[in-house]
C-alpha positions as CSV (number, residue, x, y, z in Angstrom):
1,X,113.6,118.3,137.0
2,X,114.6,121.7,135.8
3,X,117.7,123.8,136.5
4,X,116.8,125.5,139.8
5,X,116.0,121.6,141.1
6,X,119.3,120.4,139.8
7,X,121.1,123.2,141.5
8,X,119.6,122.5,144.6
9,X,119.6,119.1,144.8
10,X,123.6,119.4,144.4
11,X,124.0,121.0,147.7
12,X,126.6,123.7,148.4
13,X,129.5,122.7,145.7
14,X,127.2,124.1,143.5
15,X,127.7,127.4,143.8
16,X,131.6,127.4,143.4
17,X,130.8,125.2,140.3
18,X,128.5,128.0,139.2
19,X,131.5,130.5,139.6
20,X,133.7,127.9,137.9
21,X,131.0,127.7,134.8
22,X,130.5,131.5,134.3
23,X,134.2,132.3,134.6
24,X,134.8,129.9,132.0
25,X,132.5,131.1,129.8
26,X,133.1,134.6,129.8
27,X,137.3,133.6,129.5
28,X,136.3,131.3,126.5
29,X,134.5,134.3,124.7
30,X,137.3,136.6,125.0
31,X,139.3,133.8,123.9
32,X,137.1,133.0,121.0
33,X,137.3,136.8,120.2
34,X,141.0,136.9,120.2
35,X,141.5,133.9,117.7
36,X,138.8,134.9,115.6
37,X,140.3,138.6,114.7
38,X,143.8,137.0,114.3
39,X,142.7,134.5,111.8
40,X,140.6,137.1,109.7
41,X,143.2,139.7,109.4
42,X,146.0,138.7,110.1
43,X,147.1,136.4,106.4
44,X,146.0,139.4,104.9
45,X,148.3,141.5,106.8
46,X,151.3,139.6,106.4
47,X,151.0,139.1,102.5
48,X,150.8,143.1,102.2
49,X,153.8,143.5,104.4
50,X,156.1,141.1,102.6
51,X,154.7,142.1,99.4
52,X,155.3,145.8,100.3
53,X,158.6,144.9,101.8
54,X,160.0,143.3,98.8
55,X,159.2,146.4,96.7
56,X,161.8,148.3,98.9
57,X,159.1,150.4,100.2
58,X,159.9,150.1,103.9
59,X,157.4,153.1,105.0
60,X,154.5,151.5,103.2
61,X,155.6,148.8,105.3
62,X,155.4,149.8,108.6
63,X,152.1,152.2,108.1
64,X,150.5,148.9,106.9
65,X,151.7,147.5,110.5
66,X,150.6,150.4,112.5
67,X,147.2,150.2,111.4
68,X,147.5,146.9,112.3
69,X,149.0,147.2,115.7
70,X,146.0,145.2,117.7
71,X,147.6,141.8,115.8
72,X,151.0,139.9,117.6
73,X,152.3,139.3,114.7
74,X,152.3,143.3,113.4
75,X,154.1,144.6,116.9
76,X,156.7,141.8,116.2
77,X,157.2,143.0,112.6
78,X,157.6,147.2,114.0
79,X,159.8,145.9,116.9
80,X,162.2,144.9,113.8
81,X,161.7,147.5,111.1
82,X,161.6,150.8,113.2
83,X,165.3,149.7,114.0
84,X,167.7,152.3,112.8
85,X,169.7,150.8,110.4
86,X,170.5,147.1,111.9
87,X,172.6,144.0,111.4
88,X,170.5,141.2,110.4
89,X,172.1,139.6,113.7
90,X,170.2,142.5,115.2
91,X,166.8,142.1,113.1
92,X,166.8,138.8,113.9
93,X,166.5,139.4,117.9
94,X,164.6,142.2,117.9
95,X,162.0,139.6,116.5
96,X,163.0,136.9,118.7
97,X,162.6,139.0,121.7
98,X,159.4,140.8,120.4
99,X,157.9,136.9,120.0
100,X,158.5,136.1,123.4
101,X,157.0,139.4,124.5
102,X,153.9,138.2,122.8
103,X,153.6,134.9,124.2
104,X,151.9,135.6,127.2
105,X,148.9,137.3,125.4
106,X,149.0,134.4,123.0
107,X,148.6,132.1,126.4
108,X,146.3,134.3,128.1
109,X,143.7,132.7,131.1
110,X,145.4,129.0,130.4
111,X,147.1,128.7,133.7
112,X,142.9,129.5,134.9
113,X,141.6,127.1,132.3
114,X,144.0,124.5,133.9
115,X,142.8,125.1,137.0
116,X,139.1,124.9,136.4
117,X,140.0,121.6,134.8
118,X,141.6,120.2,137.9
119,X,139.1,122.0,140.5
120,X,135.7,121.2,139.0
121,X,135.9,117.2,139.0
122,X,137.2,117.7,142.9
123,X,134.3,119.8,144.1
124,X,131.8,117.2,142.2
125,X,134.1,114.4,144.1
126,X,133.3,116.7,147.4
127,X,129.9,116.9,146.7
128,X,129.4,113.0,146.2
129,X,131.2,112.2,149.9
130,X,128.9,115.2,151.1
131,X,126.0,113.4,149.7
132,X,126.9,110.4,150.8
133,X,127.3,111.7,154.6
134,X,124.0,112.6,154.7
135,X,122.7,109.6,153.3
136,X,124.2,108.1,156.3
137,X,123.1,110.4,158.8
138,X,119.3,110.3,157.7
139,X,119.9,106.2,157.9
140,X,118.3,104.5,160.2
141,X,118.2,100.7,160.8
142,X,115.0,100.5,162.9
143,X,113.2,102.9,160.2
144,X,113.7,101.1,156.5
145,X,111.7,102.2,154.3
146,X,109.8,104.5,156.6
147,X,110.4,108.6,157.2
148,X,114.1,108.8,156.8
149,X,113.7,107.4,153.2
150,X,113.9,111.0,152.2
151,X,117.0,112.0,154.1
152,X,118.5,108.7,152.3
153,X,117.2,109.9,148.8
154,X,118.6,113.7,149.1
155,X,122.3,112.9,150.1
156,X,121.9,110.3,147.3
157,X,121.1,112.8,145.0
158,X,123.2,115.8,146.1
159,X,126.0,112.9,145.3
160,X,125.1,112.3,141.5
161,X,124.1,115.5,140.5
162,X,126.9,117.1,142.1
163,X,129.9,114.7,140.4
164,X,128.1,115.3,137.3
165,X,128.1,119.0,137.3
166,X,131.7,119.0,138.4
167,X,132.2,116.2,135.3
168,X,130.3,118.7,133.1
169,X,132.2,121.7,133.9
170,X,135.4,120.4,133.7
171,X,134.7,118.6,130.4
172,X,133.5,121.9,129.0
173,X,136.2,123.8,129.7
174,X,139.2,121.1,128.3
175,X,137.2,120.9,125.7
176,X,138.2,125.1,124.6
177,X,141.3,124.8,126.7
178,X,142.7,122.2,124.0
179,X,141.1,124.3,121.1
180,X,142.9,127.4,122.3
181,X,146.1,125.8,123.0
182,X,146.2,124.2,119.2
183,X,145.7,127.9,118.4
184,X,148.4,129.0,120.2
185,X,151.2,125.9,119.0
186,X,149.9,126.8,115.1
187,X,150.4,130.6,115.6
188,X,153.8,130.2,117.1
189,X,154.5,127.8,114.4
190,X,153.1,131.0,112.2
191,X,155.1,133.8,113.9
192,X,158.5,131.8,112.6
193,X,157.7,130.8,109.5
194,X,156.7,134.7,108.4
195,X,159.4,136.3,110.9
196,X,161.8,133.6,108.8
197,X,160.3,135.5,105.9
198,X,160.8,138.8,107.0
199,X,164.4,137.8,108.2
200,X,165.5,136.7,104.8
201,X,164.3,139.8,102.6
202,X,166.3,142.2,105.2
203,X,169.5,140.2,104.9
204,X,169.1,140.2,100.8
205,X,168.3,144.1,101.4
206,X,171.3,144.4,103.7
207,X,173.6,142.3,101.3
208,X,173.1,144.7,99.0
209,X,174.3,147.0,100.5
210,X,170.8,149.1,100.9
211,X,170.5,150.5,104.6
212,X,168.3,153.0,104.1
213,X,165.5,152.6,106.6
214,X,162.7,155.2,107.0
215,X,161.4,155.0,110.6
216,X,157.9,156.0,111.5
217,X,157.6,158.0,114.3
């Protein structure tokens, strides 16, 4: 049986399970996308920074970051350094607050992933009592076996193929949905260990007594 009979045979669910499937996919490519230019560039990045930092040359610093502007962790890093001259009590939040400002990117299409998740297995459930009705309907006592075996056979199949489509969808998609959302717990996890980083050269820098901060505008 090839696709188009599959997709037929599942009866009407189908086609909001064919929505489902291609919405999915096209989210987890842009996902895909996302995570894959982060974890190329973005170690890089940071070592430069920090290196650059600790060699008190603060403009380096933050032109290294502009270029850089497409990565969360380089907007979080300028929303702290173009500050004019700030108290580490100050640093510190304008990081915080720039982290939190990142977090819905970092989250992006979960709240649809979830739902895809929850809706798929329903619409196959749908499709199997569906299927099931019109096994029931085409049933009939005084005719076993004779020219409502057909009927029977359809709603029978509509039933399977549609819970397993449903199954396959949803499967798929937790499947990315769990992979993106490790993604998003390690880079969190990231984003404080290097703004810790950060944090600790600027209060060494401001112990010292040396405020002088270039901004880049």
């Amino acid at each position: 049986m090839d696709i188009k009979n599959v997709f037929v045979a599942g009866g009407v669910v189908m086609w909001p399970l064919l929505f489902f499937s291609v919405l999915a996919v096209a989210l987890i490519i842009e996902r895909l996308k996302f995570w894959v230019k982060i974890s190329r560039s973005q170690q890089r990045v940071v070592r430069d920074v920090l290196n650059t930092y600790r060699l008190d040359n603060v403009v380096t610093a933050i032109e290294i970051l502009q270029k850089n502007a497409d990565l969360p962790i380089a907007r979080i890093f300028l929303a702290a350094l173009e500050l004019e001259e700030p108290t580490p009590e100050e640093f510190r939040l304008a990081l915080e607050s720039e982290a939190q400002a990142e977090i819905p990117l970092l989250k992006r299409f979960t709240t649809i992933f979830d739902t895809i998740i929850s809706l798929a297995p329903l619409l196959g459930l749908l499709g199997t009592v569906l299927g099931l009705i019109a096994s029931f309907a085409s049933l009939n006592l005084g005719d076993v076996g004779g020219t409502k075996t057909a009927g029977v056979t359809s709603g029978i199949s509509e039933a399977l193929v549609s819970t397993a489509s449903g199954l396959v969808v949803a499967i798929f998609t937790l499947f990315f949905a769990n992979t993106f959302r490790g993604l998003y717990q390690r880079q969190i996890a990231l984003i404080q260990e290097y703004g810790g980083e950060l944090e600790l050269l600027y209060r060494r820098r401001y112990e010292r007594g040396d405020k002088v901060y270039a901004s880049s505008r």
